[in-house]
Backbone bond lengths (Angstrom), bond angles and torsions (degrees), N, CA, C in turn:
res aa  C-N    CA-C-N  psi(-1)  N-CA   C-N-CA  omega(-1)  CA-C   N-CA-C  phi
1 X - - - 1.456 - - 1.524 110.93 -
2 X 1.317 114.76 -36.55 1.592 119.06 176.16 1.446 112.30 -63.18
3 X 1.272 119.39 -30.41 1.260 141.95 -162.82 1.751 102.83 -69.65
4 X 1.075 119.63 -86.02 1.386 141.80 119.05 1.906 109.95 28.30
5 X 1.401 101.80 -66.63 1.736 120.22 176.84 1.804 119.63 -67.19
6 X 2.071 90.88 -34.51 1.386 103.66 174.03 1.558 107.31 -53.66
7 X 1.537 99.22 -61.62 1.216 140.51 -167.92 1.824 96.49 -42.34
8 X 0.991 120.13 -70.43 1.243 121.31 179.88 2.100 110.16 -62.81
9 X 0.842 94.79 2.48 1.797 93.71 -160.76 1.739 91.02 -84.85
10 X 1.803 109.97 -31.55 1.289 118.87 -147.68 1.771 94.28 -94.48
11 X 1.080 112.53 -37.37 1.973 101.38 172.44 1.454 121.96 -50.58
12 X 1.230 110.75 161.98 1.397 121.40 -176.92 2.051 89.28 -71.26
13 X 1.598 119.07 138.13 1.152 129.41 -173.41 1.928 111.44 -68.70
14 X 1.336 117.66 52.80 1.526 116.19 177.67 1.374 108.68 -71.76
15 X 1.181 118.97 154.03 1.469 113.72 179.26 1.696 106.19 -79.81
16 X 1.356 134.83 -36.93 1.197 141.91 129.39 1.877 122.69 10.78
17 X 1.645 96.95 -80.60 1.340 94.93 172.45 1.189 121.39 -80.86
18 X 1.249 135.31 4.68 1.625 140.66 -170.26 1.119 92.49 -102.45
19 X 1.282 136.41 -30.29 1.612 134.85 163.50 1.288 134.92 -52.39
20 X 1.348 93.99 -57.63 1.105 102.99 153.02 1.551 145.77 -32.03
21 X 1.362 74.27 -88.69 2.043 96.60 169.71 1.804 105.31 -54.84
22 X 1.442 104.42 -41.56 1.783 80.22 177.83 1.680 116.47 -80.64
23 X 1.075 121.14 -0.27 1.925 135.49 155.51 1.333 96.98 -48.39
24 X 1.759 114.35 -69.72 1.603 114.75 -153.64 1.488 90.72 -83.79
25 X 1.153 143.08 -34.16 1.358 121.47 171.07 1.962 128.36 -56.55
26 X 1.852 102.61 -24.86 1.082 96.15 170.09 1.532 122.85 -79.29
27 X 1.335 112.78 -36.80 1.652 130.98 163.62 1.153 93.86 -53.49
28 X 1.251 147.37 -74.28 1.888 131.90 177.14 1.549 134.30 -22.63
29 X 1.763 93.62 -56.22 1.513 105.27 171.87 1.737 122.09 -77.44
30 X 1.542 104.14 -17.37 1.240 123.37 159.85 1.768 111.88 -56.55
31 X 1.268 116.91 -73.39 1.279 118.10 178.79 1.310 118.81 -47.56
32 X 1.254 106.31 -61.26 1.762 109.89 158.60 1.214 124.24 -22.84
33 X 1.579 128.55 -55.84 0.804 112.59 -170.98 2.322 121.72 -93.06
34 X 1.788 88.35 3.62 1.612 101.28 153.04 1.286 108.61 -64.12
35 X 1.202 124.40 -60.99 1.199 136.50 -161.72 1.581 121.78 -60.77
36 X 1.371 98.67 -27.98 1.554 115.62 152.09 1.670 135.94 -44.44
37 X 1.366 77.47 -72.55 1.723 125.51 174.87 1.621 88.79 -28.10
38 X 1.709 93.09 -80.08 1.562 108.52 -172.24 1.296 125.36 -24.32
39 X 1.788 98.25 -58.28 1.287 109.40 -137.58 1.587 83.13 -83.03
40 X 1.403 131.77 -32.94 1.270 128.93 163.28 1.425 122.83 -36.79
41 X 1.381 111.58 -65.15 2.040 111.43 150.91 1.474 121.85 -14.71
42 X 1.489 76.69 -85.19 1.666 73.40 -166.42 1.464 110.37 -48.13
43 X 1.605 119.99 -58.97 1.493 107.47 177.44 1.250 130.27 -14.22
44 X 1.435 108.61 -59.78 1.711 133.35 166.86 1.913 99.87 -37.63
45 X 1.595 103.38 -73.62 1.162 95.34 -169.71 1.466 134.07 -60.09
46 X 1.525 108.93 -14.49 1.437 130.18 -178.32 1.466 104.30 -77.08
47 X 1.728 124.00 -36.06 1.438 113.58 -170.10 1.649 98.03 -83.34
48 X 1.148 129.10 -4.64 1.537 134.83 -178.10 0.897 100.82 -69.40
49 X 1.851 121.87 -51.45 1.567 102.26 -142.57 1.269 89.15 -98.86
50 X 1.560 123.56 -24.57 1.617 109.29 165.06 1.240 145.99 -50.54
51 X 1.554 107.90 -21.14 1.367 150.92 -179.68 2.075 96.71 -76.74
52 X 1.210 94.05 -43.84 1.772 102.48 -156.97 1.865 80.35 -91.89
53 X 0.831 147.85 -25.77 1.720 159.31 -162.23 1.305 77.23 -93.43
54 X 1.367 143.11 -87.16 1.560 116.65 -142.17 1.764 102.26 -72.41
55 X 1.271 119.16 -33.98 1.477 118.22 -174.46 1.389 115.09 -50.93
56 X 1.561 108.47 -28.60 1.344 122.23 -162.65 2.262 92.74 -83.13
57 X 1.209 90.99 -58.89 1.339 90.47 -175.80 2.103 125.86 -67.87
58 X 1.441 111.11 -9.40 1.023 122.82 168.64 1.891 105.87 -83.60
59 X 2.026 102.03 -26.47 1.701 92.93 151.59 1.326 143.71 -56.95
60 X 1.301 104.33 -32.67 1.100 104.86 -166.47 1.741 104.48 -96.91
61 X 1.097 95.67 -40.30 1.521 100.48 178.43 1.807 111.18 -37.71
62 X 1.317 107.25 -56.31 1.747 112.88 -179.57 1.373 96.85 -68.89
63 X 1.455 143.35 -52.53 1.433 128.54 156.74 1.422 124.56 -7.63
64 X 1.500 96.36 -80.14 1.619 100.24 -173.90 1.885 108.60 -77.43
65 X 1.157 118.15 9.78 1.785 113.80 168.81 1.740 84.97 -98.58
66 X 1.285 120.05 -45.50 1.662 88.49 -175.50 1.379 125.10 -77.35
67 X 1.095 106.19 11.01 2.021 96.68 -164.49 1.437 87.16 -108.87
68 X 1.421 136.84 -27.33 1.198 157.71 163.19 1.413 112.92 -37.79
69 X 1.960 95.62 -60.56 1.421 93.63 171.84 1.345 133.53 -89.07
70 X 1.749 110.54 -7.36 1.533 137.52 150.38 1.805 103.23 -38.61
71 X 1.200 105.40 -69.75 1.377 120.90 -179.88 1.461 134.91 -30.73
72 X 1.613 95.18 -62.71 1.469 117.75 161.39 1.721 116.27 -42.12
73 X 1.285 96.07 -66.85 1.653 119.09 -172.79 1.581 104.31 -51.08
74 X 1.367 119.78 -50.31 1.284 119.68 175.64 1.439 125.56 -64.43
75 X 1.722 113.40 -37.50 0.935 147.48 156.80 1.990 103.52 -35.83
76 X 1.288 114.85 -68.95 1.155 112.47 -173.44 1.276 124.54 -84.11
77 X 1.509 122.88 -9.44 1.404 146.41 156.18 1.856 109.01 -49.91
78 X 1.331 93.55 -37.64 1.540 94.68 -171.27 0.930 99.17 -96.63
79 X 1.121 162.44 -86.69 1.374 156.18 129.52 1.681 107.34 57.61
80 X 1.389 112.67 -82.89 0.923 136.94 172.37 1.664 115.86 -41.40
81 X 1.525 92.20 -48.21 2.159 97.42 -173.74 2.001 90.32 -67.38
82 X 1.636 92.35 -46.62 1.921 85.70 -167.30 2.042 105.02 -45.14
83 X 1.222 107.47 -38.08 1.435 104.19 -138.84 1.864 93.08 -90.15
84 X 1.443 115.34 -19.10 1.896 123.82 145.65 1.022 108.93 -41.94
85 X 2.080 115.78 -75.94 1.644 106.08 -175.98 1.227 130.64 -68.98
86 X 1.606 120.21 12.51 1.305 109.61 178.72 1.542 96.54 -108.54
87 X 1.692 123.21 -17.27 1.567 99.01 174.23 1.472 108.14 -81.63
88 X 1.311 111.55 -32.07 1.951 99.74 169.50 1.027 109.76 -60.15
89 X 1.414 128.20 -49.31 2.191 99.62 173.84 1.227 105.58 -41.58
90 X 1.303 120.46 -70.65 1.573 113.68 -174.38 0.899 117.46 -42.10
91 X 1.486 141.36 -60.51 1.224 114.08 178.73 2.023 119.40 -74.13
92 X 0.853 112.68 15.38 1.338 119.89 -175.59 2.108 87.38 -88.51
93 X 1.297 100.96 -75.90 1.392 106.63 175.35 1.170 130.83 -44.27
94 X 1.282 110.13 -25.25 2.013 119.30 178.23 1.941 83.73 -88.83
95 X 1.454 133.57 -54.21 1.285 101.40 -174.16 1.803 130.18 -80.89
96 X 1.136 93.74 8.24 1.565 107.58 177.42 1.938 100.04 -98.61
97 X 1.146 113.62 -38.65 1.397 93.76 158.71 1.436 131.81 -77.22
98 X 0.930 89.03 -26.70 2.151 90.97 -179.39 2.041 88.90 -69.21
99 X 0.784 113.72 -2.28 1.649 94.22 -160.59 1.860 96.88 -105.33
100 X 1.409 98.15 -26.38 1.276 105.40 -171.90 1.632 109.79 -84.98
101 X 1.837 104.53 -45.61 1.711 89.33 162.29 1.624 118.54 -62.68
102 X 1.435 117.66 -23.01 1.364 95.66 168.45 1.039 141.17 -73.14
103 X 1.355 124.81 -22.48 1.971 140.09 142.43 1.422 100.65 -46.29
104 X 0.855 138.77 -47.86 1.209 134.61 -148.38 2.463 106.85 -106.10
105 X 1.407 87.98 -12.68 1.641 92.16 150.71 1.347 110.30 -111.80
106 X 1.027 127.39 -17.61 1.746 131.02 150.10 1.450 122.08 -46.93
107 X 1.367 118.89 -38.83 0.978 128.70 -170.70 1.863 104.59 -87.95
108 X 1.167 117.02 -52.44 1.480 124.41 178.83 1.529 86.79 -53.73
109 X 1.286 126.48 -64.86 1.628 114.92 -157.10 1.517 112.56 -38.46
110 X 1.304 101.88 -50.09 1.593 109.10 -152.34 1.693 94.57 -88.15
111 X 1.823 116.78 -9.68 1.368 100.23 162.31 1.375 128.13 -71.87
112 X 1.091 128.60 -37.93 1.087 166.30 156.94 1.954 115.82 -38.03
């Protein structure tokens, strides 16, 4: 806009060109001050979505620590039931054999 003021300082003084040039200087400071406006907007709108970007990612973040720790817990729940039903087979199988060699030295005795 100063530029513009030079610009006009340097013509011969017609009332003509001073009309002019002070037209495109008001349409200048006009745009300018869109260009303001805007750039003020968007700013606005840029600290939003950055604002709405970390909220979003501090979501998910506690998301994936709880399903994680959902995970685990379930994870060790089962764990735990497997490693019950495998000592009751065992002992299911250690007393189904002791029972069967004992029929089965029961059985020699009384063959015998």
């Amino acid at each position: 806009l100063t530029q513009v003021s030079r610009v006009a300082a340097q013509f011969p003084s017609t009332s003509k060109n001073k009309v002019e040039l002070l037209q495109q200087l008001t349409s200048l400071r006009a745009e300018a001050d869109r260009i303001q406006q805007s750039n003020s907007s968007l700013r606005a709108a840029t600290e939003r979505l950055q604002q709405e970007h970390e909220t979003e990612i501090r979501s998910l973040r506690a998301n994936t620590e709880r399903v994680e720790q959902e995970s685990r817990a379930r994870t060790e729940g089962l764990q735990q039931e497997h490693e019950t039903e495998i000592r009751s087979l065992r002992a299911n199988t250690e007393r189904v054999e002791q029972e069967s060699r004992a029929r089965t030295e029961g059985l020699q005795q009384e063959h015998e």
